[in-house]
N, C-alpha and C positions, 0 to 999 in steps of 0.2 A: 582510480581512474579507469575509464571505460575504454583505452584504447586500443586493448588488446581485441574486444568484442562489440565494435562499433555497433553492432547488431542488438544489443540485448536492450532490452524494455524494460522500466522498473515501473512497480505497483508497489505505492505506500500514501498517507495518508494524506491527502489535499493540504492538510495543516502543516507538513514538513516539505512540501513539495520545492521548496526553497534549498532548504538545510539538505536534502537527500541532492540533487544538481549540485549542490558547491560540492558535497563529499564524494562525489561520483566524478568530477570534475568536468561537468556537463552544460551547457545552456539550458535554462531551466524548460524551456520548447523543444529539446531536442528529445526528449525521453517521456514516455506516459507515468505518471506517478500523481495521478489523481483519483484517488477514491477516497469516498464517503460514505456513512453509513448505510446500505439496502445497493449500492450501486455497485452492479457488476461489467468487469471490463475484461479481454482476451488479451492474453499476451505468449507468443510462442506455444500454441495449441492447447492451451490454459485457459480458464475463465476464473476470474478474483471475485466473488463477493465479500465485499466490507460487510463486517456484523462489530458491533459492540464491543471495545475491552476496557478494563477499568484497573486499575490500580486497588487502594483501600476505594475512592469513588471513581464515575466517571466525569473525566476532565475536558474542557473545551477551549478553544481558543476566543480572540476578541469576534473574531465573525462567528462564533459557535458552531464552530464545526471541531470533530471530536478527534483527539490531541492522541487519541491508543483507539488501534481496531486488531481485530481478529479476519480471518479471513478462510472461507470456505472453497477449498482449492477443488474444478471437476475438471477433468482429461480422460474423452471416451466414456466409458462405464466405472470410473474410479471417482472418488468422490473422497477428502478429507480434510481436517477442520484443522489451520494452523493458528495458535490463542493471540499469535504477536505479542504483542509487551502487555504482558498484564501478570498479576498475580493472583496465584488460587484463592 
């Protein structure tokens, strides 16, 4: 539950955007938690780009939008790559 930090913004995958608000204990409009693949959004002096993550393949949902991302984290001059759920 998000109560302690009314404040905080979640980024994950347009496909869980559902499932991430119930476990957050959230209204699903109350929090940003939409990205897609190449789409980049800011949260708390952050910028997310979604890139690709895949399991053994990559998976999608019924609207085919992709089910695992990775995410290219920049703040200032820092710049690094988190794989999210995927495996090597």
């Amino acid at each position: 539950m998000l109560t302690a930090r009314p404040d905080v913004e979640i980024v994950a995958p347009e496909a869980h955007r559902d499932l991430v608000a119930e476990r957050a204990g959230v209204a699903r409009r109350e929090r940003r938690s939409a990205s897609t693949t190449g789409r980049t959004v800011s949260a708390g002096g952050f910028s997310f780009t979604a890139v690709p993550a895949a399991h053994e393949e990559i998976e999608r949902d019924a609207q085919g939008r992709m089910l695992h991302l990775g995410y290219v984290v920049r703040c200032g001059p820092f710049t690094l790559y988190h794989a999210g759920d995927t495996i090597p």
